[in-house]
C-alpha angles and dihedrals in degrees: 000000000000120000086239091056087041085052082054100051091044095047082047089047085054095056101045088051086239098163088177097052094042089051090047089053103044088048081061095060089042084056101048090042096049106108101009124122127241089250090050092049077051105057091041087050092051085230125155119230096228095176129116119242090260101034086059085056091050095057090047090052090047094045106028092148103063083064101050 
């Protein structure tokens, strides 16, 4: 399944208040997401890295440990 298709069922899950389906499907992303890099979430989400080089390094240094 495609993450746009994924993004369908768990917006459906949502509106049919279907806590168990939404959990199912946002394991699935977890799952997908586990070991990739920023730039590879990137790159799945279609989002465009808009920092700067140093604000990039800003935000590591804020949030470390998100990258540990």
């Amino acid at each position: 399944m495609s993450h746009s298709e994924l993004v369908g069922v768990l917006l459906a899950a949502k509106f049919l208040d279907d806590k168990q389906l939404k959990e199912v499907i946002i394991q699935e992303f977890v799952d997908r997401l586990t070991g990739k890099t920023l730039e590879e979430i990137r790159e799945v989400f279609g989002i465009m890295n808009d920092y700067t080089p140093e604000e990039g390094e800003e935000v590591r240094r804020e949030n470390s440990w998100a990258f540990e």
